[in-house]
C-alpha positions in Angstrom: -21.5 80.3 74.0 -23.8 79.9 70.8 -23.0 81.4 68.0 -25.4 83.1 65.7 -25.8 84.2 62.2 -28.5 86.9 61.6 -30.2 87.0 58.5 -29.8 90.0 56.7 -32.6 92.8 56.9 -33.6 92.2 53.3 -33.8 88.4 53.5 -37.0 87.2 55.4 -37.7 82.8 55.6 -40.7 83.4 53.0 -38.4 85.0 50.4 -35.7 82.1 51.7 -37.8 79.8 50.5 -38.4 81.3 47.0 -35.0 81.7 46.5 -34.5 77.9 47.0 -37.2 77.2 45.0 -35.4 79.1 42.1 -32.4 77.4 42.7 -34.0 73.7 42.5 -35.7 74.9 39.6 -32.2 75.9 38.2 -30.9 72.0 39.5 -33.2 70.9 37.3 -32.7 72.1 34.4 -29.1 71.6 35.0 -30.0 68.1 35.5 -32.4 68.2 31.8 -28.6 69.9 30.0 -26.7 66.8 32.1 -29.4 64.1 30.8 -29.7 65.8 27.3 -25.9 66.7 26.6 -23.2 64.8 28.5 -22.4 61.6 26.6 -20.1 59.4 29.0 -22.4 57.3 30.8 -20.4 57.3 33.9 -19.9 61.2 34.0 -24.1 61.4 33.3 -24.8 59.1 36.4 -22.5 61.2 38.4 -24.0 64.9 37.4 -27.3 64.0 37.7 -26.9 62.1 41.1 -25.0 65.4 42.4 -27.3 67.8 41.4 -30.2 65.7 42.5 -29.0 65.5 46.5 -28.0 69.3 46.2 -32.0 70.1 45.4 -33.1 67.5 47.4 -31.2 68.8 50.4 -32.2 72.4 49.3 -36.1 71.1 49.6 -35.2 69.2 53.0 -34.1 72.8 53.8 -36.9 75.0 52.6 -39.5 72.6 54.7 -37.2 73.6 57.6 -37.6 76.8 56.8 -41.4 77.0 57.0 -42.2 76.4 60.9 -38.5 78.4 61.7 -40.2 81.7 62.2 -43.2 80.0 64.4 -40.7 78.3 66.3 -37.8 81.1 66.6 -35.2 78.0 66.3 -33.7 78.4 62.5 -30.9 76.4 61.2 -29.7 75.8 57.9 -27.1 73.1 57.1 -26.9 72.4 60.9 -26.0 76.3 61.2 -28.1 78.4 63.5 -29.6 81.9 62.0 -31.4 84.2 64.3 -34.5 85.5 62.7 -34.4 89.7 63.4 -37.3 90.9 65.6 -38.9 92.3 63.2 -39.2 89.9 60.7 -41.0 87.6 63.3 -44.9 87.3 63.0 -46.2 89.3 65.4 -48.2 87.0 67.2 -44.5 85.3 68.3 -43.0 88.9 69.2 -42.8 89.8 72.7 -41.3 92.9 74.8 -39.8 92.0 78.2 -40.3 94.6 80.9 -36.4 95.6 80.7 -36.8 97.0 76.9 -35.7 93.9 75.4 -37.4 91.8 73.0 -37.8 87.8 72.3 -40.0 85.2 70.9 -42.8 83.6 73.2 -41.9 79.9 72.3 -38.6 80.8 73.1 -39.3 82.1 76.7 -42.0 79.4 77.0 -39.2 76.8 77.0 -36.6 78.8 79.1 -39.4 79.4 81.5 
């Protein structure tokens, strides 16, 4: 049994990936205050080399995040996340004849 987390109706990938562009953008001006302010070399190195993974695994994300709705397979720090039907570009959506719906690259692969 696979567990999934659904993305909340608001929350589409494309404003995903906004959102995690903010957030790099606020890394790095986090890592501008680190550079700028902190004064122990030591402590410097360390800030700026944590916030620098933490955007550059945000980025490694948000590329993920740009086929995931093409490919109905979305996962964020290895933790799958079920795209809503609705939210899927149409040309992915399909109905199956018992009322259900699913994602055509989905059923291509079960198939």
């Amino acid at each position: 049994m696979v567990l999934l987390a659904a993305l909340p109706d608001w929350l589409d990938p494309e404003l995903l990936q906004w959102i995690i562009l903010v957030v790099i953008a606020v890394l790095l001006y986090l890592m501008y205050v680190v550079i700028r302010f902190v004064q122990r070399v030591v402590l410097k190195v360390s800030l700026f080399l944590l916030l620098a993974g933490i955007g550059l695994s945000l980025w490694v994300q948000r590329t993920d995040l740009e086929d995931c709705a093409r490919t109905c397979e979305c996962s964020l720090y290895g933790q799958d996340v079920e795209v809503p039907w609705e939210q899927l570009p149409e040309d992915v959506r399909v109905r199956l004849g018992d009322g259900d719906v699913g994602c055509r690259d989905s059923l291509e692969v079960e198939a």
